[in-house]
NUPA-438976 format. One line per 4 residues: for each residue x, y, z of C-alpha. Coordinates in nm, 2 decimals, always signed. Example, Ala and Ser with C-alpha at 12.3 -4.5 7.8 and 13.67 -1.06 7.14 Angstrom:
// residues 2
+1.23:-0.45:+0.78; +1.37:-0.11:+0.71
***
This chain:
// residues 425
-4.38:-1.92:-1.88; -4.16:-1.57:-1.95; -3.79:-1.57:-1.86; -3.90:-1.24:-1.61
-4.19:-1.45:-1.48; -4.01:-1.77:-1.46; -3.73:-1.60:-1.20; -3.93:-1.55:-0.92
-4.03:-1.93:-0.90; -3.69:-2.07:-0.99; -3.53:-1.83:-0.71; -3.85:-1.95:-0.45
-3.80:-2.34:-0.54; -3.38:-2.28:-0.51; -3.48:-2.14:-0.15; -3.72:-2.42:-0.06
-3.44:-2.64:-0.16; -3.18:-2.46:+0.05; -3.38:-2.49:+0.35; -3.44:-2.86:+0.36
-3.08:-2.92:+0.47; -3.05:-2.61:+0.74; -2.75:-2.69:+0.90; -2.54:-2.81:+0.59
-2.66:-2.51:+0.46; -2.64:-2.26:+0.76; -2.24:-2.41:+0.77; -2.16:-2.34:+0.46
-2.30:-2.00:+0.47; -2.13:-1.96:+0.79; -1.76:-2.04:+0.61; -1.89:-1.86:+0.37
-1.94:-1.53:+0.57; -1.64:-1.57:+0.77; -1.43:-1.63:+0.50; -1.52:-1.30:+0.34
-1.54:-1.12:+0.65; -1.14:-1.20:+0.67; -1.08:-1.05:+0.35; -1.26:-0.75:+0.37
-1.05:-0.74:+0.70; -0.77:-0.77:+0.50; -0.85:-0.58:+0.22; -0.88:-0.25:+0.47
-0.56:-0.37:+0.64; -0.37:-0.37:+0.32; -0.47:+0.01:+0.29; -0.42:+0.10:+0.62
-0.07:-0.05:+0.56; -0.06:+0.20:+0.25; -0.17:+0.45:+0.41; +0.00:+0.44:+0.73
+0.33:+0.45:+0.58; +0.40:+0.49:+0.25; +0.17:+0.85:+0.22; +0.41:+1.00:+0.53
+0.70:+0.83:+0.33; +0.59:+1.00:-0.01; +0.48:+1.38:+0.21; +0.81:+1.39:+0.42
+1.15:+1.18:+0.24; +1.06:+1.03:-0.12; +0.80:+1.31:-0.30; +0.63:+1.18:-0.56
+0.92:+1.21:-0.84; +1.26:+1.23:-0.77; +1.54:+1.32:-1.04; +1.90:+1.24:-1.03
+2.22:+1.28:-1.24; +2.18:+1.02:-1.50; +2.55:+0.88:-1.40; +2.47:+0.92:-1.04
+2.60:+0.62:-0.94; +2.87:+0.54:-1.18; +3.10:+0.58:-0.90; +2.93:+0.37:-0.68
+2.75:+0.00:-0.76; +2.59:+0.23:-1.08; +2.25:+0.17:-0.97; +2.06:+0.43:-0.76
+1.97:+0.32:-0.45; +1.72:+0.48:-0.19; +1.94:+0.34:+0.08; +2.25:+0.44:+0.04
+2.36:+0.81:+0.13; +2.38:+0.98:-0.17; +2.71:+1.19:-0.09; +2.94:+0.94:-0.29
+2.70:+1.02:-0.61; +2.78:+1.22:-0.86; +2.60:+1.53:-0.79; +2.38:+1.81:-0.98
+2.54:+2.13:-1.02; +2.26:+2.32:-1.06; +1.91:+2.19:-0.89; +1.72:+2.51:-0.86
+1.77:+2.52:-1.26; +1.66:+2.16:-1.35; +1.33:+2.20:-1.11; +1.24:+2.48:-1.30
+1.34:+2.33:-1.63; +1.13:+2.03:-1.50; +0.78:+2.24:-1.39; +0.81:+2.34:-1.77
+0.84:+2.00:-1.92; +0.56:+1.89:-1.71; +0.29:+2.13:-1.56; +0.13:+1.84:-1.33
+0.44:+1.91:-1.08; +0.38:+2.12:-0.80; +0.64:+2.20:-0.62; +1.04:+2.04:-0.61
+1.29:+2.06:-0.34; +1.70:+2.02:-0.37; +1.80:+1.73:-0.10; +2.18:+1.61:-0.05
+2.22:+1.33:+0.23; +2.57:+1.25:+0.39; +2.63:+0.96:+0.65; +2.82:+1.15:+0.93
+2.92:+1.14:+1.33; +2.71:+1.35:+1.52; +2.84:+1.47:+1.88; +2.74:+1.69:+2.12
+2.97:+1.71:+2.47; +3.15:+1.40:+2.50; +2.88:+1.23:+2.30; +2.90:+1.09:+1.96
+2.71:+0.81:+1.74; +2.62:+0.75:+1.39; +2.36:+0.96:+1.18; +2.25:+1.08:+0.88
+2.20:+1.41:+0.77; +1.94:+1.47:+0.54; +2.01:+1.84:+0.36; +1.67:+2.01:+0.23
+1.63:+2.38:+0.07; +1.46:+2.52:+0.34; +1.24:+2.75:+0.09; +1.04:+2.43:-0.06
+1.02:+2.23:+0.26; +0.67:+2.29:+0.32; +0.56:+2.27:-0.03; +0.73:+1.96:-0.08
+0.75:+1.81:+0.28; +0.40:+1.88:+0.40; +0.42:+1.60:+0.68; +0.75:+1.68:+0.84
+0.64:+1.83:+1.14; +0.79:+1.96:+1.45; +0.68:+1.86:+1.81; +0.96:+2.10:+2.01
+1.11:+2.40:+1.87; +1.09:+2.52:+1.53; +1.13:+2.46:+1.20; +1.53:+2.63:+1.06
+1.52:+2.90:+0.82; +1.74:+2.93:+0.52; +2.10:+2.98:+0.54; +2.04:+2.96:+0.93
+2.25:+2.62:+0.92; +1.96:+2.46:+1.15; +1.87:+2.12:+1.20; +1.58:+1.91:+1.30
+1.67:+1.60:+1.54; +1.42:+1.32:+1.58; +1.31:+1.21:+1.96; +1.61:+0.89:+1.93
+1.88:+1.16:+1.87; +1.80:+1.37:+2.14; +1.79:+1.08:+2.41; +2.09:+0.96:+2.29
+2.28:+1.23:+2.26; +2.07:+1.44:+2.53; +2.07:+1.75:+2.33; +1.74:+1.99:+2.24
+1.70:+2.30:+2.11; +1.88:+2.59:+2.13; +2.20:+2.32:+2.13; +2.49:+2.32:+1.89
+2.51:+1.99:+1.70; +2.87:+1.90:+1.52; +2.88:+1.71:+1.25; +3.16:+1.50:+1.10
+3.17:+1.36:+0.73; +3.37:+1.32:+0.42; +3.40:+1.57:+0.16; +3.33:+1.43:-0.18
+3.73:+1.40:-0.28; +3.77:+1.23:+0.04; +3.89:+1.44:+0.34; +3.78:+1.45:+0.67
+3.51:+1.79:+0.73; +3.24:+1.90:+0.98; +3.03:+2.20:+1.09; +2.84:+2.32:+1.33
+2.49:+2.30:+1.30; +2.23:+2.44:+1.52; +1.95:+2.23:+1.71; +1.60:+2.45:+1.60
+1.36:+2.19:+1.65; +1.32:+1.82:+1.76; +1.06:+1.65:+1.44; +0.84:+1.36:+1.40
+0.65:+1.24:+1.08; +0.35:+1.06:+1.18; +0.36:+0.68:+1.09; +0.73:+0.69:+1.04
+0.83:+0.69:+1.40; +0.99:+0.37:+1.33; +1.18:+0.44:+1.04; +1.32:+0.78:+1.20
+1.69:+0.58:+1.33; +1.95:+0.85:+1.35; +1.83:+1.06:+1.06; +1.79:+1.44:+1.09
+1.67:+1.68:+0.85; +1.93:+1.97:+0.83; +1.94:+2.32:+0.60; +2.11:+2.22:+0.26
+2.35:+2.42:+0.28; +2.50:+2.27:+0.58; +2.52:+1.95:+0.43; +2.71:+2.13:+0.10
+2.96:+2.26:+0.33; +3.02:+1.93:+0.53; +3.12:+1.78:+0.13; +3.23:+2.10:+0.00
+2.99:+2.12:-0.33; +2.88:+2.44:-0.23; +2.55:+2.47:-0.45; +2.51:+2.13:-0.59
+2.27:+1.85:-0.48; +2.24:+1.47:-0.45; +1.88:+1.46:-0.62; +1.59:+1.68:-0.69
+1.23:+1.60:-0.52; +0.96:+1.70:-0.66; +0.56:+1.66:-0.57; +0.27:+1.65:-0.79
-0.04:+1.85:-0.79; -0.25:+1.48:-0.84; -0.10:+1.34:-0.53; +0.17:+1.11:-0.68
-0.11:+0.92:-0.87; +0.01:+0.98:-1.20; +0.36:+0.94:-1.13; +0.45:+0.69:-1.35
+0.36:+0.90:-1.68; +0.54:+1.22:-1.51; +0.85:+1.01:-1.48; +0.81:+0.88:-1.86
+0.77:+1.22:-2.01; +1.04:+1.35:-1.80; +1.26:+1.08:-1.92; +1.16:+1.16:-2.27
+1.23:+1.55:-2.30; +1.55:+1.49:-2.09; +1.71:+1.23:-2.35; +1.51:+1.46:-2.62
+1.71:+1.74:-2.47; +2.07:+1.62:-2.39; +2.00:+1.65:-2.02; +2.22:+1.42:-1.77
+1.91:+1.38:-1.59; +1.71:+1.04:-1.50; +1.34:+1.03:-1.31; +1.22:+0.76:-1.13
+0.90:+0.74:-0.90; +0.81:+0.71:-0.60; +0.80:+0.35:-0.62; +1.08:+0.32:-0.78
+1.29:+0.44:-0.49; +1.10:+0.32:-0.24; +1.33:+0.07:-0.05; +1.17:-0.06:+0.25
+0.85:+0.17:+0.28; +0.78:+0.00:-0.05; +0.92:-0.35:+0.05; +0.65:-0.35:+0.33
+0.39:-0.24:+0.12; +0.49:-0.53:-0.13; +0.48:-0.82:+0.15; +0.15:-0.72:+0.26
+0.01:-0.69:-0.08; +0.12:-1.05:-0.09; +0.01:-1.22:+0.18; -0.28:-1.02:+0.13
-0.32:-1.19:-0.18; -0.24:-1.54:-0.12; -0.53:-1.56:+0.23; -0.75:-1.43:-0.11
-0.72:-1.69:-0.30; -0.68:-1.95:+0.02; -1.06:-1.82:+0.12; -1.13:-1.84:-0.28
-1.06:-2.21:-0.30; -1.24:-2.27:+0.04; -1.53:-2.08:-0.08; -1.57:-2.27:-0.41
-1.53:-2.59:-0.20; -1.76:-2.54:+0.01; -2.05:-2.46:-0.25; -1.94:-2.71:-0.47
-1.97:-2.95:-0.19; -2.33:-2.84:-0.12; -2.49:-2.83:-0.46; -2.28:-3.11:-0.52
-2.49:-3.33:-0.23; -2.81:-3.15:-0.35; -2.76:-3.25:-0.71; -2.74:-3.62:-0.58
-3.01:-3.63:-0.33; -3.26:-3.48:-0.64; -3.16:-3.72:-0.90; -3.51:-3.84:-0.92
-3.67:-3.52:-0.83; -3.52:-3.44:-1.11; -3.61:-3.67:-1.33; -3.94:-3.62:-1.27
-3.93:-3.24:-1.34; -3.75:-3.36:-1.65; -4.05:-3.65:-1.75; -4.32:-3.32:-1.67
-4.17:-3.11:-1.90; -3.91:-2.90:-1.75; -3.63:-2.81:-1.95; -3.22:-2.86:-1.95
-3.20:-2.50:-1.89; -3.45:-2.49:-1.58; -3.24:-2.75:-1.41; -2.94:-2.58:-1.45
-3.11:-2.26:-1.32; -3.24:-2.40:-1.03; -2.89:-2.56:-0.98; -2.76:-2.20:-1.01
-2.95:-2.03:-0.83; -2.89:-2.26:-0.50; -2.53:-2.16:-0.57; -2.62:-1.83:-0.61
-2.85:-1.79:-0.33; -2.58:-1.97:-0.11; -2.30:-1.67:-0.24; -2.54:-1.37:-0.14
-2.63:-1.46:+0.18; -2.26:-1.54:+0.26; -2.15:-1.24:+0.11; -2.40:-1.04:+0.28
-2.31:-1.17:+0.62; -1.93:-1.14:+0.55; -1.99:-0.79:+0.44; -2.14:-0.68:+0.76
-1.94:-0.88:+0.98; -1.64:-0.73:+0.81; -1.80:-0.36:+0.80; -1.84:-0.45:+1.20
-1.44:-0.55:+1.27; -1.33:-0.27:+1.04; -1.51:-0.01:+1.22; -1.39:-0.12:+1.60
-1.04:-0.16:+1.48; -1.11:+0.20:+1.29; -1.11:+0.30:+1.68; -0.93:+0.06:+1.89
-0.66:+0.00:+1.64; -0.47:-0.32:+1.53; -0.21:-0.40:+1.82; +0.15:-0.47:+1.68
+0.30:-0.78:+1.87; +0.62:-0.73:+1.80; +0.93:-0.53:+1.60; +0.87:-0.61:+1.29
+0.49:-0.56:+1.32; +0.59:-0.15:+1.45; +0.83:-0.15:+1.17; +0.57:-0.28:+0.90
+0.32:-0.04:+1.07; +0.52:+0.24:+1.11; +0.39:+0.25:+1.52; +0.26:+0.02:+1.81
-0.12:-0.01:+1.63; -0.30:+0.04:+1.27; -0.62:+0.22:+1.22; -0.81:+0.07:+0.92
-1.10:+0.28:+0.77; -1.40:+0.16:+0.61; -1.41:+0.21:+0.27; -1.68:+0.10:+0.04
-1.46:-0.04:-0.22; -1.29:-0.24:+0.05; -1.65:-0.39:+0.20; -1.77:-0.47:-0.17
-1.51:-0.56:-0.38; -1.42:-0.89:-0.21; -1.81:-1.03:-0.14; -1.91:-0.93:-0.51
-1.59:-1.14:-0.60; -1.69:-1.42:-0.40; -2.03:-1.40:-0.49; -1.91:-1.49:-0.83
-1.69:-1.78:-0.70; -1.98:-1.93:-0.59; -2.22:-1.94:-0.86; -1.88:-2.01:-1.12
-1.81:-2.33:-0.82; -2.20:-2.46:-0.88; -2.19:-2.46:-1.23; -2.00:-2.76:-1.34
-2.29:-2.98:-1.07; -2.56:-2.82:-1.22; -2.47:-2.90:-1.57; -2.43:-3.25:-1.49
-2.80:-3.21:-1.29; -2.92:-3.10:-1.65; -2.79:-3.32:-1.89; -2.95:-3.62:-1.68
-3.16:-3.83:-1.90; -3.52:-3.85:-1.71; -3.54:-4.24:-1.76; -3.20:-4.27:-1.62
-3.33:-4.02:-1.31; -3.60:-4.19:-1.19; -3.44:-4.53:-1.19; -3.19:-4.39:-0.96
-3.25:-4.52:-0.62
***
């Protein structure tokens, strides 16, 4: 009999064998299914994680690329830090200049945008509290900042020395726009400074809503003349035409014609500065990872477990299969195949079950029970979508568990001498 012939039979007689135990095997399917339903569930979670916060983070406050004075920070801790407000940096003199100079290094970049950021008291009336104000050229903001969006007012022109308030500012200080906003900081050498700033617009960046605190996005040149660097920035922001995915070899050939060049300039991506839209992502990622390989081990248990009983149960079927004329390698296919057959119709099930929980969360959304949850989540639910990567990738995986967990039973099923099989009792 033909290997393609012999296939069909092996597959029938695996089945057979399957379906003399129902309920062992109907449980271990079950665990099976449920197991990869949960990571498929979790697979589309950990993209909706992604994608609920860290694409508004990269479209409205980190770009794709960001470039700073290479001694930025020599002042400071002299490490860069997304955190920290970058008006005690050591700032670049000319940013227009080195996002042009950096379009022609790399053609990939689409558009870049001059930020400075200064921690400041904000008051209106008799009023005040703690914010930061986060200075932007005005000119790029759309290019650059696509999901920075107003929900009252308008965005500010340049030089209008506008500024966008988020919905936390404009409770606690109860102004809107239309409003003067002053604003107190420290130059760069140190003295006390503020300005007047004008309310245009009250903003929101969907998915951030909890990562908004006092921060408001004001016109750059506001910001200069709260430190007194009139034309200088904090950092340069720039967005790529490939939607941040090649990042990493944008910030390496930056790096490279800038030390090529003599230029007291230093890129870092997106992930890079991340802080804690990229901490979240990093947590998730692992616990993500370690319920994987939890459901893994369960999975290869619980089809170990199963051929493991079969393997037993059949010594002497076996043998006599063996004293007919059936070969090592037809054991150990039939072996196999029960592991096999045991993986696809668990993975099968867990697919769809998973397809099925994906697509009413998709609509419903997955409820946040607590701060940290909204923080992580970047609002009170998350919307997964079904992806077919997501709905493959972990039953294919799993599918593979389980044939790799029946292997090392059905090799032992094979190597059984026939006399020694039908003595056992």
């Amino acid at each position: 009999m033909s290997t393609t012939s012999a296939t069909p039979f092996i597959l029938r007689l695996a089945f057979r064998n399957l379906s003399r135990h129902r309920r062992r095997t109907g449980l271990t399917i079950g665990a099976l299914a449920f197991g990869i339903a949960l990571m498929v569930l979790g697979q589309a979670w950990t993209d909706a994680m992604e994608r609920a916060v860290v694409e508004p983070a990269k479209n409205a406050t980190l770009g794709h690329v960001q470039i700073y004075r290479s001694d930025a920070a020599a002042d400071e801790t002299g490490e860069i830090s997304f955190i920290m407000p970058q008006n005690n940096y050591r700032l670049i003199s000319k940013p227009l200049d080195l996002i042009e100079e950096a379009r022609r290094m790399d053609p990939r970049i689409e558009s870049g945008l001059s930020r400075l950021m200064v921690g400041a008291l904000l008051s209106f009336k008799d009023t005040t509290m703690d914010g930061v104000l986060i200075g932007i050229d005005a000119r790029a903001r759309a290019a650059t900042y696509p999901a920075l969006s107003v929900v009252e007012g308008r965005h500010f022109e340049p030089g209008e020395k506008g500024v966008l308030i988020n919905r936390g500012v404009a409770r606690r200080l109860g102004i809107g726009p239309g409003d003067d906003l002053v604003a107190l900081g420290t130059t760069s050498d140190g003295r006390l400074n503020g300005t007047r700033l004008q309310v245009t617009g009250i903003y929101t960046i969907k998915g951030l809503e909890a990562y908004e605190w006092g921060s408001c996005y004001a016109d750059l040149e506001g910001v200069q003349e709260i430190l007194d660097v009139p034309g200088q920035a904090g950092l340069v922001v720039l967005r790529l035409k490939d939607s941040g995915r090649e990042a990493d070899s944008v910030r390496d050939r930056l790096n490279a014609a800038f030390k090529a060049r003599g230029v007291n300039a230093t890129a870092f991506t997106w992930e890079d500065m991340g802080g804690p839209f990229i901490g979240g992502m990093l947590v998730t990622r692992f616990i993500a990872a370690i319920m994987n390989f939890v459901m893994g081990v369960i999975v290869a248990a619980g089809v170990l477990n199963t051929v493991l009983m079969a393997t037993f149960e059949r010594t002497r079927e076996m043998g006599t299969m063996r004293a007919m004329g059936a070969r090592k390698q037809d054991v150990l296919s039939i072996f196999l195949s029960e592991g096999f057959l045991l993986g696809l119709f668990g993975a099968t099930l867990g697919a769809v079950l998973g397809a099925a929980t994906i697509v009413y969360f998709s609509q419903h959304g997955i409820p946040a029970f607590s701060e940290a949850q909204k923080y992580t989540y970047g609002g009170d639910r998350l919307f997964p979508t079904l992806k077919l990567g997501d709905v493959l990738t972990p039953p294919l995986i799993m599918l593979g568990v389980s044939v790799i967990a029946s292997f090392v039973p059905s090799w032992s099923a094979s190597r059984q001498r026939p006399a020694e099989s039908l003595r056992y009792v």
